[in-house]
C-alpha positions as CSV (number, residue, x, y, z in Angstrom):
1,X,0.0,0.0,0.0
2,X,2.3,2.5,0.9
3,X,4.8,1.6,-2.1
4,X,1.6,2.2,-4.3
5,X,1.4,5.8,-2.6
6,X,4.7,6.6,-3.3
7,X,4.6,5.7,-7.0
8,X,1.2,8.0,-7.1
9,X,2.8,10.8,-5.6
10,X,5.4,10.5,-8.1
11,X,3.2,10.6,-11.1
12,X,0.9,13.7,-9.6
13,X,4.3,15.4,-10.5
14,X,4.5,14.0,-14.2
15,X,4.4,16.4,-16.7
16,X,3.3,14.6,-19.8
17,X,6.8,15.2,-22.3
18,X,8.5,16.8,-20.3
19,X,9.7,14.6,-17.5
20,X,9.1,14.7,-13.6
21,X,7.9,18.3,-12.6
22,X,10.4,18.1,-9.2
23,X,8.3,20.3,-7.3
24,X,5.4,18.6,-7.3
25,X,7.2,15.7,-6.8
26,X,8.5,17.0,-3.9
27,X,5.3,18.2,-2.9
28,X,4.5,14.9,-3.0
29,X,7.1,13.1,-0.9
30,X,6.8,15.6,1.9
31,X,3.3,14.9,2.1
32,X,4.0,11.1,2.3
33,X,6.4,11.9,5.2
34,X,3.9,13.7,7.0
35,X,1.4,10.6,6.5
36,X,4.7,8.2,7.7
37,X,4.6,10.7,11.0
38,X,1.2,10.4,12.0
39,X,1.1,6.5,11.4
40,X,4.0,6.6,13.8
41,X,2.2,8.3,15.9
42,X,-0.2,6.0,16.1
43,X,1.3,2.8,16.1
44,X,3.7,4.5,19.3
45,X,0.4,5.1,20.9
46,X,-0.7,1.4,20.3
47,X,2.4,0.6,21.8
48,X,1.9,2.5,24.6
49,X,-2.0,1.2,25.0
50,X,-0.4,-2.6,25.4
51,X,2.1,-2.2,27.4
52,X,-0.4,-0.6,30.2
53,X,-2.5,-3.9,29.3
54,X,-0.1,-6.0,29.5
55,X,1.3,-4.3,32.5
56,X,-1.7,-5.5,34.9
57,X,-1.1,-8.8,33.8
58,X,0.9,-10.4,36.6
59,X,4.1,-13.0,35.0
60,X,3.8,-16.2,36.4
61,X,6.2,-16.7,39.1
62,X,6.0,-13.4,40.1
63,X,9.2,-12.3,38.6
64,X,10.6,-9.1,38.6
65,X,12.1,-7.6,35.0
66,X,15.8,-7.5,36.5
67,X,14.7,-11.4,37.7
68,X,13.7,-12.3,34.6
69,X,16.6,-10.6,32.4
70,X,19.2,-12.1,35.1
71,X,17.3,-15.2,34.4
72,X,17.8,-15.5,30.5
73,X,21.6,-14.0,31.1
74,X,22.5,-16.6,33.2
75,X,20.9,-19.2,30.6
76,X,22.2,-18.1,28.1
77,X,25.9,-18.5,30.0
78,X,26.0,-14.4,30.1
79,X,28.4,-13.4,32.9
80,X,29.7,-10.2,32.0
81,X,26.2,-8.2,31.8
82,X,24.8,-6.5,34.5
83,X,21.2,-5.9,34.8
84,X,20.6,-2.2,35.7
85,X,18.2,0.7,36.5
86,X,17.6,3.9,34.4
87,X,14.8,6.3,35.1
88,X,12.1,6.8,32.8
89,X,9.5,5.0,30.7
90,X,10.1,2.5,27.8
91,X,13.9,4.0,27.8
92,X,15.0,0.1,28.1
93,X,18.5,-0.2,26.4
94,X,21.3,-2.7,26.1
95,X,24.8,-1.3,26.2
96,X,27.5,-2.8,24.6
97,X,30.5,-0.3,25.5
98,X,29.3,-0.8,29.4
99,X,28.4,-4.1,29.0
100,X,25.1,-3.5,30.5
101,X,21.2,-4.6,30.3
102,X,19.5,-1.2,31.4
103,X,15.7,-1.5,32.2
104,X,13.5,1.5,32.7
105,X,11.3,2.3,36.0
106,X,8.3,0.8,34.6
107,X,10.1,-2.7,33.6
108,X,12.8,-3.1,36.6
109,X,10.7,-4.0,39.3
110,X,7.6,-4.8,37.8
111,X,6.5,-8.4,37.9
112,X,4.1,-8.1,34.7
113,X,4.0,-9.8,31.5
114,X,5.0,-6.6,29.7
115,X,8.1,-6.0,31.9
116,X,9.4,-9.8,31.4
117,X,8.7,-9.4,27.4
118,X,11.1,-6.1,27.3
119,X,13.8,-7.4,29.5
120,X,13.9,-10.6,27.5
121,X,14.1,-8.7,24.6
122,X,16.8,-6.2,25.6
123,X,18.8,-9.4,27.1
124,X,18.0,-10.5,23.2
125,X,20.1,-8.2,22.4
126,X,23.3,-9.1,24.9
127,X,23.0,-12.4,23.2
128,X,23.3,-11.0,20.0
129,X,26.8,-9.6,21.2
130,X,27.9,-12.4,22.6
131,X,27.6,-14.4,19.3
132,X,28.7,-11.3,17.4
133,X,25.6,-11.2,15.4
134,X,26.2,-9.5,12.2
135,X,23.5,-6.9,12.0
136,X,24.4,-6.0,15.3
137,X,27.8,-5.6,15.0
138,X,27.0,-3.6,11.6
139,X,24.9,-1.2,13.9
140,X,27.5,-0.5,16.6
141,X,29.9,0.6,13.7
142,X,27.5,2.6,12.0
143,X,27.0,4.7,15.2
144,X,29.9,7.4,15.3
145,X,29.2,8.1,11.5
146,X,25.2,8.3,11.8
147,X,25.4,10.7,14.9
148,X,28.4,12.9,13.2
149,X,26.1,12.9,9.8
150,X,22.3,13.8,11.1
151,X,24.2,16.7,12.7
152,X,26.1,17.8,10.1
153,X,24.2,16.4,6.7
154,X,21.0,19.5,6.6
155,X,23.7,22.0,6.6
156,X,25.8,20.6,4.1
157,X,22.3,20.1,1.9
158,X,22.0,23.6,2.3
159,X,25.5,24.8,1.6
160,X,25.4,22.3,-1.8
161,X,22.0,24.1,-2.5
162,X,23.7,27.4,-2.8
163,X,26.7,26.1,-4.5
164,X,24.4,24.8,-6.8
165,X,22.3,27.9,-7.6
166,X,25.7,29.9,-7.7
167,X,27.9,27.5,-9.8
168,X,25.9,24.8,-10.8
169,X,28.2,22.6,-8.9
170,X,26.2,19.4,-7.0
171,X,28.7,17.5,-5.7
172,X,28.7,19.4,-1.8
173,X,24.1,18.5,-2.3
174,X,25.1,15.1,-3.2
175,X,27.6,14.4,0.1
176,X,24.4,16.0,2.1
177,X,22.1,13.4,0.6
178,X,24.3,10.7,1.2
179,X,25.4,11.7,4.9
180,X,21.2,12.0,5.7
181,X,21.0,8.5,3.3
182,X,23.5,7.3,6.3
183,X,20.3,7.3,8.8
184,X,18.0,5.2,6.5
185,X,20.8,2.8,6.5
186,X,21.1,2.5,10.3
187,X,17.8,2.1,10.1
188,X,17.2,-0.4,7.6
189,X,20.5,-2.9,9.6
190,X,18.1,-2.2,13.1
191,X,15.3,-4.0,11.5
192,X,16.7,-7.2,11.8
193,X,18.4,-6.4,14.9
194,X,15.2,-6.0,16.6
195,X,13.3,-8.3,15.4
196,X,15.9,-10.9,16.1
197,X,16.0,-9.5,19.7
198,X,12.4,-10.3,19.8
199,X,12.6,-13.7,18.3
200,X,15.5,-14.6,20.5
201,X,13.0,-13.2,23.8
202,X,9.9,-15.3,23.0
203,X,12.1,-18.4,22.0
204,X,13.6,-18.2,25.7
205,X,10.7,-17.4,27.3
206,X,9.0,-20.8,25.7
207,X,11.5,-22.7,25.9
208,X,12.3,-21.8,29.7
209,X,8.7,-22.7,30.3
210,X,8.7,-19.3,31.6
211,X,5.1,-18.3,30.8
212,X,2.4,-20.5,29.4
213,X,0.4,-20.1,25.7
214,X,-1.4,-17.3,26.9
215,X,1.3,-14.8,28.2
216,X,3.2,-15.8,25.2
217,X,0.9,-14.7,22.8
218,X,0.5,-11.5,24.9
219,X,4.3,-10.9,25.4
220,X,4.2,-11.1,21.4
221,X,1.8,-8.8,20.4
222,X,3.4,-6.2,22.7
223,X,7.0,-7.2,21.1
224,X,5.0,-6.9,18.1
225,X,4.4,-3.5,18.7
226,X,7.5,-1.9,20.2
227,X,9.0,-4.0,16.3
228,X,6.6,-2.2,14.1
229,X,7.9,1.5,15.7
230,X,11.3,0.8,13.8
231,X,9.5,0.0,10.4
232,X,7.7,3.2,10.4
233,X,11.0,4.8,11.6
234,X,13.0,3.2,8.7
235,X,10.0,3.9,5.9
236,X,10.7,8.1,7.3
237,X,14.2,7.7,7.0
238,X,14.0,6.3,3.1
239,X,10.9,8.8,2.8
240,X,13.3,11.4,3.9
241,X,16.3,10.7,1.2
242,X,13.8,10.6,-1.4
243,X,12.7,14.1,-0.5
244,X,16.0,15.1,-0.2
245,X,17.1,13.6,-3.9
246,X,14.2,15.2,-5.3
247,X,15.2,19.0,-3.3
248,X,18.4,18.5,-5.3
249,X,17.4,17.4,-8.8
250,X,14.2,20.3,-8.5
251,X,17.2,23.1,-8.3
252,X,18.8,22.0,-11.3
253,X,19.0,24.6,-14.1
254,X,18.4,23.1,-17.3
């Protein structure tokens, strides 16, 4: 559906012989990143409405998230990650540079099925390093270059805009759009790391005989969730390029 979108949006800016009308075109992509935004919005809302659901759901056992993650650590023959506290809500990290499972106020101490789905999923993730998953390790690379180039990459779009206008020079537009292309890349190699996270979380938690049928399915569709706010996060970031690919090509003198 949303490819189909895009490729309308693209021929609203068709002008019939002569070529794509970029401003239009543009038009067109910005609007379809403003769509992308509210569906975010809305699925981070849904997200938010089943972890609360899932929150009064009591894990069996009783549990604790920091029980559960040391639980599936230990398991998983994991001795060098600690299982920590950070304030806040849904701010649930894993980090590999301290070696540390980090689990928000709302997931630390509670004993609900929601809080043992996120800290199986972030300890997911510690088992990803510990096997040197690829995506992951692709990820942690990627880091230093993405947060250097969303600072960095509107500016230089900007400066190669006026370079453009002034000398018809693209190359300094082109480095812009490939620095902000940089983001839709870190966030196309997250998809899989987070769904694997996930997969890796509900796999445990079955195969533990941690939670029965029931829970399960309810630890996945929250999993399910929290997954799908990285698509829509990924589709912005390509949505985003395109615009940006388009700003360039629409400033063009012929």
């Amino acid at each position: 559906m949303l490819i189909h979108s895009l490729f309308a949006l693209l021929q609203a800016g068709y002008r019939s012989g002569s070529g794509l009308d970029f401003s239009a075109a543009q038009s067109g992509m910005f609007l379809l990143i403003i769509v992308i935004g509210i569906v975010g919005y809305l699925v981070q809302a849904r997200l938010q409405s089943v972890f609360r659901k899932y929150s009064r759901v009591e894990f069996p056992g009783g549990l604790t998230g920091a029980e559960v993650a040391e639980k599936m650590l230990r398991d998983n023959n994991i001795h060098n990650v600690k299982v920590t506290h950070v304030k806040g809500h849904l701010t649930d990290h894993f980090n590999p540079q301290t070696m540390t499972v980090n689990l928000s106020d709302s997931v630390y101490s509670s004993s609900s099925v929601a809080a043992a789905a996120v800290a199986a999923h972030e300890c997911g993730h510690a088992v990803q390093h510990a096997q040197g998953y690829a995506p992951l390790v692709l990820r942690s690379q990627l880091v230093p270059v993405v947060q250097f180039a969303s600072t960095a990459a509107t500016w230089i779009v900007l400066l190669g805009l006026v370079l453009l206008a002034t000398t018809q020079n693209e190359l300094v537009c082109w480095i812009g759009v490939g620095m902000i292309a940089m983001s839709a890349v870190f966030s196309l190699v997250t998809l899989p790391v987070e769904y694997n996270a996930s997969a890796r979380a509900l796999e445990w938690l079955k195969s533990s005989r941690m939670m029965p049928e029931a829970q399960l399915s309810q630890a996945r569709v929250a999993l399910g969730w929290a997954a799908r706010t990285y698509l829509v996060a990924a589709l912005s970031a390509i949505a985003s390029v395109l615009y940006y690919v388009l700003l360039v090509l629409g400033n063009r003198r012929d």
